[in-house]
N, C-alpha and C positions, 0 to 999 in steps of 0.2 A: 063078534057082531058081524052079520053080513055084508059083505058091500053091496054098495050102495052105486048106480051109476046117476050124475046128474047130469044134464046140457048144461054149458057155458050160458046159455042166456037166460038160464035158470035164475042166475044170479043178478040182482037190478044195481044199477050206479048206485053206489053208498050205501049200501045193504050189508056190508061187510063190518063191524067197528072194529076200534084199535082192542079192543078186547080180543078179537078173536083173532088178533096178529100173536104168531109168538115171540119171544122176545129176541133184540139182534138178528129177525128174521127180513130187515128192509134192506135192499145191498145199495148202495150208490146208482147202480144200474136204472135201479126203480124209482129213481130220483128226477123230478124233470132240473135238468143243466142250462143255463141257470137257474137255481133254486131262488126265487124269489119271495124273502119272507120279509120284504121292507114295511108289509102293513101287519106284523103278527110282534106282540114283546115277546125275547130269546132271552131267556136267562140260563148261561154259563158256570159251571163249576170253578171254582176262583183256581188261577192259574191253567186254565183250558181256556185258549184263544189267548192271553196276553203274562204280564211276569207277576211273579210270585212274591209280592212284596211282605209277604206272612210270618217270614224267616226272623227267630229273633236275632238281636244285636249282637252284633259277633265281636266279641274281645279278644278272642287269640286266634294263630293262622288255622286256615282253613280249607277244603278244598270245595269249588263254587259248583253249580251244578245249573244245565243251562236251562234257560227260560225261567231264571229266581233274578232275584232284584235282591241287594243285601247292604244292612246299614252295618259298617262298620266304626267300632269305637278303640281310638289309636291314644288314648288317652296313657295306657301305659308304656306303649313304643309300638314300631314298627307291626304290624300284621302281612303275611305272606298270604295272598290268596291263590291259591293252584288251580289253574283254569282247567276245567275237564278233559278228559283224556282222547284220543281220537275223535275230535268232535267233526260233527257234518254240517254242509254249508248250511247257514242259516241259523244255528245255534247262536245263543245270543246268552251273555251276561251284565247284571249292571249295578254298579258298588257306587255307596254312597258317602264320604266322612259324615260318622253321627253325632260326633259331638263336635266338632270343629276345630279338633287337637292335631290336625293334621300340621306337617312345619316345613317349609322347601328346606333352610338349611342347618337344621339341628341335628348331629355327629354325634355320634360316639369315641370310644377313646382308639376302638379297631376301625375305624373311619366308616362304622356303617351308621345310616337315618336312623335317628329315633324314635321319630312322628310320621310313619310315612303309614299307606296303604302300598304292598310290593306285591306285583302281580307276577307270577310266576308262568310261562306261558306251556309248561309242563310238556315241551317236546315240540311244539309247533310254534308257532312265530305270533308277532306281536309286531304288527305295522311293516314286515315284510324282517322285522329281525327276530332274532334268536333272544336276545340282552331280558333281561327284567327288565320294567317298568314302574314308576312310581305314579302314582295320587300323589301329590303335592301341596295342593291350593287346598286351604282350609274351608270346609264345605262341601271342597270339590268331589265332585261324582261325573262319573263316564260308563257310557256301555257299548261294550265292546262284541260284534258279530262276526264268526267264523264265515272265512269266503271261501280259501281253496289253501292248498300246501304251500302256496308263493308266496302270499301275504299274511295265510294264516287269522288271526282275530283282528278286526278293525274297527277304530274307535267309530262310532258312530252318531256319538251323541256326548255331549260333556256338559256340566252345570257348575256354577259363580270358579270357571276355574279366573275371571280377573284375568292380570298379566302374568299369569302362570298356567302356562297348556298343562292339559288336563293328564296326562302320560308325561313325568320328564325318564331321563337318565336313571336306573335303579341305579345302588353300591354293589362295584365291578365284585367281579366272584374270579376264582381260581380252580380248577377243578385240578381233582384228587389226583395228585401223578403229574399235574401240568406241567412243574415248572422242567423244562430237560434240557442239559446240555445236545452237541450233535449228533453225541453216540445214546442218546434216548437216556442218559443216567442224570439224576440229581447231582450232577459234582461239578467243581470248574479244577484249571490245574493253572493257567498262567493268565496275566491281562491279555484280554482283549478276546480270551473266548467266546464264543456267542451262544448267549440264553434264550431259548424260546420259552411263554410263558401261554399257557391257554385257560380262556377263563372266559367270565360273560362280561358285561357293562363296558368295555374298553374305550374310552374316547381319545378323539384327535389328539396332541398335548400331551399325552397321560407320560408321565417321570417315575424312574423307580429308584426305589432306595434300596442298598442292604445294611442290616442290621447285625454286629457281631454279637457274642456273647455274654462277654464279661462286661465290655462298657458300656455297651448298645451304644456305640458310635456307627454313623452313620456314614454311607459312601455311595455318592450318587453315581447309576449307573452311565455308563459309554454309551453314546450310539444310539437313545431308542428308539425303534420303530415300529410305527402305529401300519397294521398289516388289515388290522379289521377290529371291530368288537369283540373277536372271540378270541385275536392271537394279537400278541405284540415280540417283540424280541429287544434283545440289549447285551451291550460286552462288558464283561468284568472289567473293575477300576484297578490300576496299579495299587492304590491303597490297600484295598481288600485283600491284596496278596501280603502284603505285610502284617495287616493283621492277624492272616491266616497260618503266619509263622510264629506268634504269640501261643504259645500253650491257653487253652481253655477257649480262644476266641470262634473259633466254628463250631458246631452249623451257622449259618448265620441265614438269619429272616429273611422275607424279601417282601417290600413293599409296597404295592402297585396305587399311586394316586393319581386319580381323573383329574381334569383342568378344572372342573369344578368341584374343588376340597373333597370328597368322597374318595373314599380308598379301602384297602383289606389290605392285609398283611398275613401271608402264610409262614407261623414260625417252624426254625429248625428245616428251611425251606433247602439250601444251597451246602454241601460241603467243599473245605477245600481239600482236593486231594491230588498233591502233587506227584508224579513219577519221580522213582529215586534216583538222588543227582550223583552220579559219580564224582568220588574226590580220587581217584587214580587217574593220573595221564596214562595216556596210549600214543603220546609222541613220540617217543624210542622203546623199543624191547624196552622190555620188561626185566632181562638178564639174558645170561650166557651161560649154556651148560656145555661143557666141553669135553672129549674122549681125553683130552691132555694128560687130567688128574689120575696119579696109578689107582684112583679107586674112586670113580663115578657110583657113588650106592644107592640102597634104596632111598633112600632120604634127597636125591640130587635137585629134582624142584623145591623142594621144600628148605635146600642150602640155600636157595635164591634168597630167602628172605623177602619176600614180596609176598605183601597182604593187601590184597583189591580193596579199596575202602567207596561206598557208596551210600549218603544219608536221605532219610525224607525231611524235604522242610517244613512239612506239617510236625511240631514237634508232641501232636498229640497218638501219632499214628504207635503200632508197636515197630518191634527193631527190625532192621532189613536183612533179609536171608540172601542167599547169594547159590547158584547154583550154574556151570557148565553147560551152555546148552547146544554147542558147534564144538567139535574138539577132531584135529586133522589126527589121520594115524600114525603121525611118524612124532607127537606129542604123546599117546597112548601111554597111560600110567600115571599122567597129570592129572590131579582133584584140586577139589577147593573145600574148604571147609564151609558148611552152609550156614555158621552163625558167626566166623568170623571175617572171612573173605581170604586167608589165609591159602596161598598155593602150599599141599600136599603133594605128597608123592615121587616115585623112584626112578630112575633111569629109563630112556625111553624104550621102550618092549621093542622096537622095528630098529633102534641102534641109530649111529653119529652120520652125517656124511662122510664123504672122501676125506682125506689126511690133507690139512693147510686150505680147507673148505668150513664155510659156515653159510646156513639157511635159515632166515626167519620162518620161523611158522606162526599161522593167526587162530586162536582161537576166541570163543563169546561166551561171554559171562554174562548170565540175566541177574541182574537186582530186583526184589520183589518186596513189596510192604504191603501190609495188612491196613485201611484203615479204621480209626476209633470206633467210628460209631457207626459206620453203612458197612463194614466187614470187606467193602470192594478189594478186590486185590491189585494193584497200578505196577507194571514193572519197564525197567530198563534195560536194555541191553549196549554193550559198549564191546569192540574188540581189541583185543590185547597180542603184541606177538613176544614169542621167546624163540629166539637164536640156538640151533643145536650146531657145535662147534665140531670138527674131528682131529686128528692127532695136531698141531702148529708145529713143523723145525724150528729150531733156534738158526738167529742172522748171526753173521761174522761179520762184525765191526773192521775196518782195515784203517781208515783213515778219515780226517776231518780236513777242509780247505783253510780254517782259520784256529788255531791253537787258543785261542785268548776270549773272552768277552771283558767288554766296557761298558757297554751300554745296553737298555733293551730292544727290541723291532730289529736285532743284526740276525738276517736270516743267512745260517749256516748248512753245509752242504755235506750231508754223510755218504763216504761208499765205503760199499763191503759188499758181502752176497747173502742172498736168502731170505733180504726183507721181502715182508708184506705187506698187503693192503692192510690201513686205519693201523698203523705199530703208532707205537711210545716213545717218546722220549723223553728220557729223564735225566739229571744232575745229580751227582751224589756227591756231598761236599764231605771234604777230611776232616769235619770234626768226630767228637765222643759219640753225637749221635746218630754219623752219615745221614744228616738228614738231605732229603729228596725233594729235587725241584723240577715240574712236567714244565715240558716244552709249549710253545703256543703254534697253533697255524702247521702241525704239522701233514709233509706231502709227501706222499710215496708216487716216486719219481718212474721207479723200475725193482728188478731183483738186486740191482747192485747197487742204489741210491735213492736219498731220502733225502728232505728237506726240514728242518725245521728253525724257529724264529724265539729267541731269545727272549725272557720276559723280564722287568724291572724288579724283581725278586731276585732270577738270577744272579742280575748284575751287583744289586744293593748287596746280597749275602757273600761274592765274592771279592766284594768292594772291601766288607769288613774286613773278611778273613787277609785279605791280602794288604791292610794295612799296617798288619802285625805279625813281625818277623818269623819266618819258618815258611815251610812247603804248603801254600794254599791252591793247589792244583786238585778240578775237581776232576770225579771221574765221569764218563759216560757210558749209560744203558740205554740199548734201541731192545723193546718187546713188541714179537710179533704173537698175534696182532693184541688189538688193547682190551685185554680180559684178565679175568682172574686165575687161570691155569694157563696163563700164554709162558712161550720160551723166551726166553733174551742171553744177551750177551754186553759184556762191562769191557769197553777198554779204558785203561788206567791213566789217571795223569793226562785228561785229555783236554784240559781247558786250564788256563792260569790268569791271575790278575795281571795286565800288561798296561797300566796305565801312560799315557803321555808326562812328559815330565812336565812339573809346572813352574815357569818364569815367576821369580820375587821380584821383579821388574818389570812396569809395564811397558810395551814400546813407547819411544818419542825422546826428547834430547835426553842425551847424558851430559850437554857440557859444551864450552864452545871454548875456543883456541885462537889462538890469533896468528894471521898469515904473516908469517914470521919466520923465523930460523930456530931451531933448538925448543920444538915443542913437543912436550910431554903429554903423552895420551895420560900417564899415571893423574896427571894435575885438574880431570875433566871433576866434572861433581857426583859422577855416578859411576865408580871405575870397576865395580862388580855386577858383572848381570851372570846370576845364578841361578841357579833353578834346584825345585823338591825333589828327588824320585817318587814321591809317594808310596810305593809299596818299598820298604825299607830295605828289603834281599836286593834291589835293583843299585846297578852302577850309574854315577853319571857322568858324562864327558864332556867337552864344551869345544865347540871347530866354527869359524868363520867363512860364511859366504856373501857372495853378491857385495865384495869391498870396494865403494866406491874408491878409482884409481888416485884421487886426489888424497884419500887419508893413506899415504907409504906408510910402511912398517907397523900397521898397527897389525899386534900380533893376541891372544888369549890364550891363556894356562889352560892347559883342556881339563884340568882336574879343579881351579878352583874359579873358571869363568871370568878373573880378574884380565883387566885388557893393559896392555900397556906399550912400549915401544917410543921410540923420539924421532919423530918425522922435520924434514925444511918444510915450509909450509908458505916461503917467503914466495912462491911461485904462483899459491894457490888461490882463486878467485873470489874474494870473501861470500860465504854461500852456505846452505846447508845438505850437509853432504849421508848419506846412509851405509849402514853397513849392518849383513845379517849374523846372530847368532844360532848357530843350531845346538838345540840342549838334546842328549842321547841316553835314554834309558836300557843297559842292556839287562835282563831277567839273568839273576843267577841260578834259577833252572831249566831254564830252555835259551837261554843263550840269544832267545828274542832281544831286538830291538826297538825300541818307540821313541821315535824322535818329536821336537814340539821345536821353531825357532820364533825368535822374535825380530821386528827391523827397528835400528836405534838410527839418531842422527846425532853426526857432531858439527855443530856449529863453528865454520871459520869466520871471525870477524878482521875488518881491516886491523891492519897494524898500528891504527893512531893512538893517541898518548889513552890512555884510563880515565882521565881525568876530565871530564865534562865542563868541568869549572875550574882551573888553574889557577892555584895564587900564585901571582907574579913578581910580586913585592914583599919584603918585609921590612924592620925596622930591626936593626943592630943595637943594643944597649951595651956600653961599654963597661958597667961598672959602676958611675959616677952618676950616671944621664937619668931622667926622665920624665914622665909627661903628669901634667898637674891638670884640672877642671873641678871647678867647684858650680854648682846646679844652683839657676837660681831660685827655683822654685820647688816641690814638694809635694806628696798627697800620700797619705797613711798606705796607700794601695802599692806604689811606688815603691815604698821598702819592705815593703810583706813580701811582693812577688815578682821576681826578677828572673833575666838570665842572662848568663855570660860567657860568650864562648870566643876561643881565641884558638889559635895553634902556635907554642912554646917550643923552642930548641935548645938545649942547655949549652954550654961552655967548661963547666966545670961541675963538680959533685960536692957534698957533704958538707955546702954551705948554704944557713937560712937565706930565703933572699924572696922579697915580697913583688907576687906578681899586680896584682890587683887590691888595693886597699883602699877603705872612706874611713875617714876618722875627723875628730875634733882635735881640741889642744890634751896635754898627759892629765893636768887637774883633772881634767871635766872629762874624760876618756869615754867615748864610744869610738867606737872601730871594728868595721867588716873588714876582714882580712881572707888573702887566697895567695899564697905562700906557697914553698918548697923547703925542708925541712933537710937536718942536717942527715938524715938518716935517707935521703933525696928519696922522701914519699912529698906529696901532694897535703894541702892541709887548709881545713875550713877556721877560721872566731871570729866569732862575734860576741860585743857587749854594749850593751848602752846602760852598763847599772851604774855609774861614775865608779868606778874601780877597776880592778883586775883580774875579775869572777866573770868566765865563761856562762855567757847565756845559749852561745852555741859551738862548737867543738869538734873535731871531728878528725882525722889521719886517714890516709887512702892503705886500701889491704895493700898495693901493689907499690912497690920499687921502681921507679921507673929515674936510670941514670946513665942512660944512651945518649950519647954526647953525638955520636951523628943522625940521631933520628928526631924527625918531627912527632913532639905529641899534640895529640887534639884535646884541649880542657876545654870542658864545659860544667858549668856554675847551675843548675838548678835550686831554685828558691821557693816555696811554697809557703810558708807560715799559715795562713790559714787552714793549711793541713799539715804543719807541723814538720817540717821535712826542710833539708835543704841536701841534693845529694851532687858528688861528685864523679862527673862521668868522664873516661880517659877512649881515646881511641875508639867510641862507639860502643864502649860496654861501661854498664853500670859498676863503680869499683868501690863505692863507698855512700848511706843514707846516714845522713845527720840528725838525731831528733832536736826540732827545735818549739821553743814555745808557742803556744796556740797565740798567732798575731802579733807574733814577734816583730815589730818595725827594726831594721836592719838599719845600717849606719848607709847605707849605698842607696843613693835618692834622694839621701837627706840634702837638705843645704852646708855641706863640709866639705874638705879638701878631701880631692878624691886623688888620687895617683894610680899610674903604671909603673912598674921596675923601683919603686924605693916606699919606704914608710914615710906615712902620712906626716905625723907631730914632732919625728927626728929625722936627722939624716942616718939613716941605717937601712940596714939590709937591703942594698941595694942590687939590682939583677944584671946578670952578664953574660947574655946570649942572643937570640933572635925571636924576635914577637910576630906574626903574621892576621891577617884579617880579624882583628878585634871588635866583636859586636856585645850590644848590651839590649836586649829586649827591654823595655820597662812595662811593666801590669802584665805579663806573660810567663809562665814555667812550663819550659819547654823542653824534651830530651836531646841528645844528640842526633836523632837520627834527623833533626829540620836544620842541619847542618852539616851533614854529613852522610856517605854511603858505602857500601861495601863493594869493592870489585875485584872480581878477581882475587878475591879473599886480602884484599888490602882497604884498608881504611880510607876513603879518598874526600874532599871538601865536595857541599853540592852549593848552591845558592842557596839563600834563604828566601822562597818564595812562598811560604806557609805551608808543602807540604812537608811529610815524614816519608822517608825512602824505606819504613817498616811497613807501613799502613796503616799510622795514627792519623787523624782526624784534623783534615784541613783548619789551620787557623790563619789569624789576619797577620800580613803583613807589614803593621804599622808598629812602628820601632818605640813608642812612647814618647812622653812629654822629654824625658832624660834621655830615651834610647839613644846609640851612636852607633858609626860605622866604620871603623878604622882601617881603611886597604890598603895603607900607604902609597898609592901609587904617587907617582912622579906629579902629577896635576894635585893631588891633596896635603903635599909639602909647602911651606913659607918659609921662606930663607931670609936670613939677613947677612949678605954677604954670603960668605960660604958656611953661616950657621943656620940649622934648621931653628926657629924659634916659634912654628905652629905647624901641627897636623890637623887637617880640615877633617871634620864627620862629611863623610859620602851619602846619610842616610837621610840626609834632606832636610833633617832638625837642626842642622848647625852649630852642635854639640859638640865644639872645637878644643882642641887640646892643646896648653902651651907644653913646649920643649925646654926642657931647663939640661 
């Protein structure tokens, strides 16, 4: 068709219809701005201008799309809505709960919501965070409008969320790889490492647990800290390391709960993986290889005998290999064996130091384990040195300062020449098995001296040996220096047992003497101070020093320590005076000496009489004479228990003759009797059975028919215990058995005499009678009448004690008791006849004289 040309004004206002527009051919341009269509009805395309509420119910997660409106149903759990992806400002979405199953705090058993709506903000933020969000409030609905990268979608609008905002806290999340120790690895090795965890939801508060494997025991972590919602950190527990040494118990979980109950848990999350722990010290070499040995071979580290030992304490790891990985060159030729830790290998390729020279050398050994289940490989390294030694001389022993040991800490002084530094010393004792005792503390002084200190081994081993007769001399080895190919040298016989000799007496008196004339050291009470050798080969001798000037002439047998000599002594100051013994041990193999003395003292007492208590008096019986008392009174106890002691002097021998007797008339015979017998013993009877039948009985073992000497009788009586015994001189010489509660005739109411028989005139006595007492209710020994001095027999008072150390008793003499002293005041004369001696004992228990 032709064109056609028209005028513009061709065309009339409205002339035009929408017909003849083509379509999408009006541009906004041709619009009048503001388009005013407030008087025309606009009917919209549903979802053009406002949200798209058309969407069905959504039961499971989803991802939303913006400018839609969506009802979701949380009826079966949790829904994830994933908010659109790069969105632009002003996009908008908006979620509704559809059925009302929504729940703020209903869990799961992995601590995630069950009822929730969970908005996912799929890379951009959610109220200015990163976290998830929940729908909470049952009913609740919110719609949420994209602003900018900062804040990302903002709630805008929320419905019946109640006392529950409409967005709470989603369940925290952990992302893939989160959880890392410092070196970016899943593993811990000791407490207190520090775990960084990354993940979303994290709140203020939030605690972590980890979880082992076998128990699923629990150990709440160290330290946590709340860094953000997306990071937290925390330090492994001491526990955890414990259980991480249990076989089976790692990996172990870890997991992360908010302050409000919500949590996750990532298993198989953490391993333990310890570095291997060395079980070798590296505190001294390792050993000592030395040029010494005439054949250092290939085999020379591996004589060491030294195997590196290094374990994991994960005991689920595999085993630890072991390999070299520093090794100096003058070790060159040193291996290890890589599954056992074992040092290999031969003599060092570069050779020894200098001769009487030795070097540490260091090399490092790595430890290496595989573990179980992440394959990491963890190692340790540790260094080690080994000592390469060169030729050592042997020392020349010469001489020792001290021959002997006694004891141990005696530090002894060696010279000779050639020692070295760190040498040996050793003991070798002379038995079958030379066995060998090292020194302590020893000091290398110089080339020609050494030091070393005794130890209580030595001592106690040569203690034995040398308490049994023969040669116990040990010998001595000094090795330079202290290795297993060193030189040494033994001088023989260089040590002996030399003990002190030991005193059988201990210091303090021997004995005292009296300042007098013609006194006998022999007569002291201790006249041997001897002494042991101890080691039995040894001599001993016995010499006097520091003799006080006042003991003259005291001299000692040097062979058997006895002291003796006879000093005047009549000059001397009565006093206690000292004087030393020195006891000498000389060694029958060395000719040594050991001396030990002791200080004794000899007591000089005045020269006055011995006698404390003097009888001054006695009474003379002629023959004819004696003394009569008859008791007026009695008690069962009276003639049960008695005692009677007097001192007797004879005249004559080998005639009866009655000292002490009670009796009745011969009809009716009872009679205590205490006699002297023709065989001149001593002699007990008693009867009260009217006859002539001993009820008690008795003869003294001992003779006594010394016509110038005083004896001392003493009459003990017990019947309640059965016993009546005769004591002479301070010694027991005769026990009588007598019947249990035997009533004796002495006490009774009968004629009692001294020097003749009761119911005749017979046997009468003829000598001298001294201090005659009669305890009544009392059995007493001699010694409460008596004491020893000076090894003689002497009278004490009777004031209730015992000069042995029996037990104080009373000094009350009884109802019958008496005291016969005869002194001059207790005689009655008539005319120039005595016809009473008076009792002194205050009972006035008087005796007529016939």
């Amino acid at each position: 068709m032709p064109l056609t040309r028209f005028k513009l004004t061709a065309i009339a206002d409205g002339g035009i219809t929408t017909a003849k527009l083509a379509n999408a051919s009006i541009t906004p341009a041709k619009l009048a701005n503001p388009l005013n269509l407030s008087s025309l009805d606009v009917t919209l395309p549903q979802g053009v201008g406002g949200t798209n509420w058309t969407n069905p119910v959504k039961t499971s997660s989803f991802t939303a799309v913006s400018s839609n409106g969506y009802f979701v149903d949380t009826t079966l759990g949790v829904i994830t809505v994933t908010l659109p992806a790069s969105p632009s400002a002003g996009d908008y979405v908006s979620l509704v709960d559809y059925a009302g199953t929504n729940s703020r705090t209903g869990i799961d058993a992995n601590g995630f919501y069950t009822n929730r709506i969970q908005i996912n903000p799929n890379g951009s933020k959610i109220n200015g965070s990163t976290d998830y969000k929940d729908i909470g409030a049952s009913r609740g609905g919110a719609q949420l409008v994209y602003v900018d990268s900062t804040q990302g979608w903002v709630v805008t609008d929320a419905a019946n969320e109640n006392t529950v905002k409409a967005l709470l806290p989603s369940t925290p999340t952990i992302n893939v790889g989160g959880i890392l120790n410092s070196a970016s690895e899943a593993w811990f090795q000791t407490a207190g490492d520090t775990i960084t965890v990354n993940g979303t939801g994290f709140m203020e508060g939030v605690s972590v647990v980890l979880i082992d494997t076998i128990g699923s025991t629990e150990y709440t972590a160290d330290n946590v800290v709340y860094v953000s919602s997306n990071q937290i950190t925390f330090d492994i527990p001491a526990g955890v390391i414990t259980s991480g040494q249990t076989p089976g118990e790692d990996p172990f979980d870890v997991k992360i709960l908010n302050s409000n109950g919500s949590f996750v848990i990532n298993s198989d999350a953490l391993e333990y993986a310890p570095t291997p722990t060395f079980q070798t010290s590296n505190a001294s070499p390792l050993g000592l290889v030395t040029a010494t040995t005439n054949d250092p071979n290939a085999d020379a580290f591996a004589d060491l005998g030294v195997t590196i030992s290094a374990i994991s304490l994960d005991p689920d790891d595999g085993a630890v290999t072991y390999a070299i990985t520093t090794l100096p060159t003058e070790l060159t030729g040193l291996t290890i064996n890589s599954t056992t830790g074992a040092l290999e290998g031969g003599i060092p390729t570069n050779g020894f130091p200098a001769d009487d020279t030795s070097t540490g050398y260091t090399f490092t050994v790595t430890a290496s384990v595989v573990s179980d289940q992440t394959s990491i490989t963890r190692t340790s390294t540790r260094d080690f040195v080994i000592t390469l030694e060169g030729n050592v001389s042997a020392p020349t022993i010469t001489s020792v300062d001290q021959d002997y040991i006694s004891q141990s800490g005696t530090e002894i002084t060696v010279t000779g020449t050639g020692f070295k530094d760190a040498p040996t010393v050793t003991l070798l004792a002379p038995d079958v098995n030379n066995t060998s005792y090292d020194a302590l503390s020893v000091t290398f002084v110089s080339a020609t001296q050494i030091r070393f200190q005794t130890t209580a081994a030595m001592a106690t081993a040569i203690e034995i040996l040398g308490q049994d007769s023969g040669d116990e001399r040990f010998d001595l080895k000094v090795t330079n220096p202290a290795s297993g190919y060193s030189k040494e040298d033994t001088l023989a016989d260089t040590f002996e047992y030399a003990p002190t000799p030991t005193f059988n007496q201990a210091s303090g008196s021997v004995g005292s003497l009296s300042a007098a004339a013609s006194q006998d050291y022999s007569t002291l009470t201790t006249t041997t101070l001897d002494a042991n050798p101890v080691d039995p080969d040894d001599i001993i001798t016995y010499s006097l020093t520091n003799v006080a000037t006042e003991l003259s002439n005291l001299v000692i047998n040097s062979s058997t320590g006895a002291i003796s000599g006879t000093a005047n002594l009549s000059a001397v100051t009565p006093a206690d005076y000292n004087f030393t013994v020195v006891a000498s041990a000389t060694s029958a193999e060395t000719g040594n000496v050991k001396t030990d003395n002791r200080v004794y003292t000899i007591t000089v007492t005045a020269s006055a009489s011995i006698y404390d208590y003097p009888i001054e008096q006695s009474l003379r019986f002629d023959g004819s004479s004696y003394l009569t008392r008859t008791p007026s009174t009695t008690t069962n106890s009276s003639r049960t228990t008695w005692t009677w002691s007097g001192w007797v002097k004879f005249v004559r021998n080998g005639v009866k003759e009655d000292i002490f007797i009670a009796g009745s008339n011969a009809t009716d015979l009872q009679s205590s009797q205490v006699s002297t017998e023709t065989t001149d013993k001593f002699s007990l009877y008693d009867t009260i059975s009217g006859g002539s039948t001993a009820d008690i009985s008795a003869t003294s073992v001992g003779i006594y028919r010394d016509t110038s000497s005083w004896y001392h009788l003493v009459i003990e009586t017990n019947t309640p215990s059965s016993y009546q015994k005769i004591w002479v001189n301070g010694v027991l010489d005769t026990t009588a058995t007598a019947p249990l509660n035997h009533q004796t005739a002495v006490n009774n109411n009968v004629a009692h005499t001294i020097g003749r028989f009761t119911v005749v005139s017979a046997n009468f006595f003829a000598g001298y009678m001294a201090n005659i007492q009669l305890i009544d209710g009392q059995a007493l020994d001699a010694s409460y009448f008596g004491e020893t001095k000076q090894d003689i027999w002497v009278p004490k008072i009777f004031d209730g004690t015992s000069s042995t150390g029996g037990s104080t008793v009373s000094t009350n003499y009884g109802t019958n008791g008496f005291h016969l002293d005869f002194s001059p005041a207790s005689i009655v004369y008539s005319g120039t006849t005595i016809t009473q001696i008076n009792d002194v004992s205050g009972n006035n228990n008087h005796w007529a004289a016939n």
